[in-house]
N, C-alpha and C positions, 0 to 999 in steps of 0.2 A: 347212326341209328342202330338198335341194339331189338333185336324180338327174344320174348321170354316166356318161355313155358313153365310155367308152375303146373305142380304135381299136386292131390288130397288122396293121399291112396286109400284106398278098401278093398276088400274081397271082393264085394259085391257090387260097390257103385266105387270108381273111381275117379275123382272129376277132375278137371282139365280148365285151366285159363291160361292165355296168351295175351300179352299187352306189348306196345311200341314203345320205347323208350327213345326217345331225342334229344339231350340235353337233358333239360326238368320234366319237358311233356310226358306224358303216359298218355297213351291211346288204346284203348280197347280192340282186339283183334276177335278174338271168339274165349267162348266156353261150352261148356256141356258136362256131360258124364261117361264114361265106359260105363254100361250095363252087363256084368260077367254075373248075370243071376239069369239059370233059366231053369227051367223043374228038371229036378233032378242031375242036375250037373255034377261033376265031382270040380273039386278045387283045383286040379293039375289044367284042368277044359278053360277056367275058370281064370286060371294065368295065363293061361294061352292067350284068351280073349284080352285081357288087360297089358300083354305083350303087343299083340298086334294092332289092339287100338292105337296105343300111344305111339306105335309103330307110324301108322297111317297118320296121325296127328304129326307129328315129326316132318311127313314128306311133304303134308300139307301147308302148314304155315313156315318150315325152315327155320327157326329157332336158332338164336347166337347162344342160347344159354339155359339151362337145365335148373329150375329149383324143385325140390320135393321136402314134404312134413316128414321128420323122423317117427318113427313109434315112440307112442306114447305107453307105458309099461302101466296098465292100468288096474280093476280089480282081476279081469279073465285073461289069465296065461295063454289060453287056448287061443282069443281074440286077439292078442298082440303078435301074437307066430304068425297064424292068418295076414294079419297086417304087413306085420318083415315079408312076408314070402311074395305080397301084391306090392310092396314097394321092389321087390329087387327083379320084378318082372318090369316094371315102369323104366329102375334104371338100368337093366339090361338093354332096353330097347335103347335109351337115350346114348349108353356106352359104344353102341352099335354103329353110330351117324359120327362118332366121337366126340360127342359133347359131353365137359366136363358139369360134373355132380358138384351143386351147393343146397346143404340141407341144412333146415331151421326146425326149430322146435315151435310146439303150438304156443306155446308162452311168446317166444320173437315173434310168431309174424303176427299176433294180437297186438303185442306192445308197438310193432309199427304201424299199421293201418289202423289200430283204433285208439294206440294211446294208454290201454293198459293190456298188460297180461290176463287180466282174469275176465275179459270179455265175452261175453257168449251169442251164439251162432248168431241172432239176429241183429247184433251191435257189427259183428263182422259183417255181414249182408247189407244194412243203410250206408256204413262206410264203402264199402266196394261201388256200391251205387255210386254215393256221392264223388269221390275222388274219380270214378271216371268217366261220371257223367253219364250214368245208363239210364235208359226209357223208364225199364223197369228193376225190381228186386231180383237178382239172378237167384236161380236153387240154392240150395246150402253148398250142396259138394263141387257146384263151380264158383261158387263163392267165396270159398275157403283157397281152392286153389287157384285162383284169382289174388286170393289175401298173400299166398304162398308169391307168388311175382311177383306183387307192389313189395315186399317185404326185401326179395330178392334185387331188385331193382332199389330197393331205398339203402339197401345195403351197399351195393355196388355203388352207389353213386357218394355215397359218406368216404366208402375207402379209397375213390380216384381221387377224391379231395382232397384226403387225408394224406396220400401220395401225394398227390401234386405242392400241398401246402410242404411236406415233408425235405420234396428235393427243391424246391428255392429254399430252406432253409440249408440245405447242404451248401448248394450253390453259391449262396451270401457268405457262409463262413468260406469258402475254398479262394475268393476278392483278393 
C-alpha cells in the first residue's frame, strides 16, 4: 500500500489530494485547498501559510510519496515567480519529513487522467470523479492536485512494471 500526495500549487489557493494506492486500486483519502489569501497579506505570510499547511497535511495523512505540477512559464513572469516560490514552500515542507520530489508538467498529468494533454479544468474534474469514484465534482484546485497523484501513481506503477518486465529479461538472458 503506497499514500500519495499530490501538489496544484498557487499563491493563493494551493490545493491538495491524497489517494491509496494498492496494486491497481486507487482510493480516495482527502482533498481540499490551502487558503494563503487574506486582506492584505504580503507573499512571505503567504508561504508561510502554504508551508505549514502542507506541513499539517503531511503529519495528517503520512504520505509514501510526494508529487507536485512544475511552473508553467506562462504570459505573466510576475505570476510564474509567485508560483516557483509557493511550489518550493510545498516542497520544502515535503523535503522536511524526507520525502522524495516527483514533478509533472500540466501537459502529463492531463495526458494521464484524461487521455489528452490539452484538456481543460472541467475534463480533469469528471475524470477525477470518475476514476475514484467521488459523490461529487471536487473544486478545481483539488482536483487538479488529485490529477497531480493519479498521474503520480500511474507513473509509478508503468515504471515498476517496466522494472520488473526489465530484470526477468536480465534474469532469462543470465540461464
Amino acid at each position: 500500500m503506497t499514500i500519495i500526495l499530490g501538489i496544484d500549487p498557487g499563491s493563493r489557493f494551493t490545493g491538495y489530494g491524497v489517494i491509496k494506492q494498492e496494486n491497481r486500486q486507487l482510493t480516495y483519502l482527502g482533498s481540499g485547498c490551502i487558503k494563503a489569501l487574506s486582506q492584505g497579506e504580503d507573499l512571505a505570510s503567504r508561504l508561510q501559510t502554504i508551508f505549514a499547511g502542507v506541513s499539517e497535511i503531511i503529519i495528517q495523512f503520512k504520505p509514501d510519496m510526494f508529487a507536485i505540477e512544475q511552473v508553467f512559464m506562462g504570459v505573466n513572469p510576475g505570476g510564474a515567480l509567485k508560483l516557483g516560490q509557493a511550489r518550493g514552500a510545498a516542497i520544502v515542507a515535503a523535503t522536511n519529513t524526507g520525502l522524495t520530489i516527483s514533478e509533472y508538467s500540466a501537459r502529463q498529468i492531463k495526458q494521464a487522467v484524461v487521455g489528452t494533454g490539452a484538456a481543460d479544468k472541467a475534463q480533469v474534474q469528471h475524470m477525477v470523479k470518475t476514476i475514484l469514484k467521488l459523490p461529487g465534482t471536487p473544486q478545481a484546485d483539488a482536483a487538479d492536485a488529485l490529477a497531480v497523484a493519479l498521474c503520480h501513481a500511474h507513473s509509478h506503477t508503468t515504471i515498476a512494471r517496466l522494472a520488473g518486465q526489465a530484470s526477468k529479461t536480465v534474469r532469462g538472458r543470465l540461464r
